[in-house]
C-alpha positions as CSV (number, residue, x, y, z in Angstrom):
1,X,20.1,-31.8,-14.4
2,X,20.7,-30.1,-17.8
3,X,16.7,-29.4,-17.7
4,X,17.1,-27.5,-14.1
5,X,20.2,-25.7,-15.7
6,X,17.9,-24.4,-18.8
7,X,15.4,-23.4,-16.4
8,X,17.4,-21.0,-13.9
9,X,17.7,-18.0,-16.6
10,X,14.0,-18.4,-17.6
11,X,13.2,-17.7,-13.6
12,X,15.6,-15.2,-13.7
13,X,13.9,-13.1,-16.1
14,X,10.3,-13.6,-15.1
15,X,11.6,-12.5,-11.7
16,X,13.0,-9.3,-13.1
17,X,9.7,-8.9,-15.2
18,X,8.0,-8.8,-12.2
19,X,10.1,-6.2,-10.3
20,X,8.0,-2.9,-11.6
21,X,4.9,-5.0,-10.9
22,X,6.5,-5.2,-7.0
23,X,7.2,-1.7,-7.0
24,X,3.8,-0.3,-8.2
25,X,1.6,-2.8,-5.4
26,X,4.5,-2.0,-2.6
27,X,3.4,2.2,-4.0
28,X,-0.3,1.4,-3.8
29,X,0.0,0.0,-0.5
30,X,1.7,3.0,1.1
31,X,-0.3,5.3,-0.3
32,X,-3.6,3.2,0.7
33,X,-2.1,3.8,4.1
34,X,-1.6,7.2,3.7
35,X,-5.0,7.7,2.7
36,X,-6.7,5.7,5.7
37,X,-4.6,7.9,7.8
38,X,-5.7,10.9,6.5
39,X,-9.3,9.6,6.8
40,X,-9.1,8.6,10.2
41,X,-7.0,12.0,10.8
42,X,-10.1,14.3,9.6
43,X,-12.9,11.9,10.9
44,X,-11.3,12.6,14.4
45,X,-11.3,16.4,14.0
46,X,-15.2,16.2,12.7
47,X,-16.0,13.6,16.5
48,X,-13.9,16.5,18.5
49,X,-15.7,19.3,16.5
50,X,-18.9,17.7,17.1
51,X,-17.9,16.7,20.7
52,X,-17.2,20.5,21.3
53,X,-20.3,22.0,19.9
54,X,-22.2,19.8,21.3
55,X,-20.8,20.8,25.1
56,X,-20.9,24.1,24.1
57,X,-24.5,24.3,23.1
């Protein structure tokens, strides 16, 4: 029991080593998603561009 009792501040502080770590992947996955979005966001004004032009021509 004594071993477990040693233990819990040990996990305590690998947790809270890890926090920034959390924060930075949880930052690169919203801006991941930002950047798909703005991807997708100009790929589908080039398809209506070229959609238009090519109606037009």
């Amino acid at each position: 029991m004594r071993s477990l009792t040693d233990k819990i501040p040990k996990m305590e502080a690998e947790l809270q080593a890890a926090e920034p770590v959390k924060v930075e992947l949880q930052q690169a996955h919203s801006d991941a998603q930002n950047l798909v979005l703005s991807l997708c966001y100009k790929l589908d004004i080039v398809i209506i561009e070229c959609s238009f032009n090519f109606k037009t021509v």
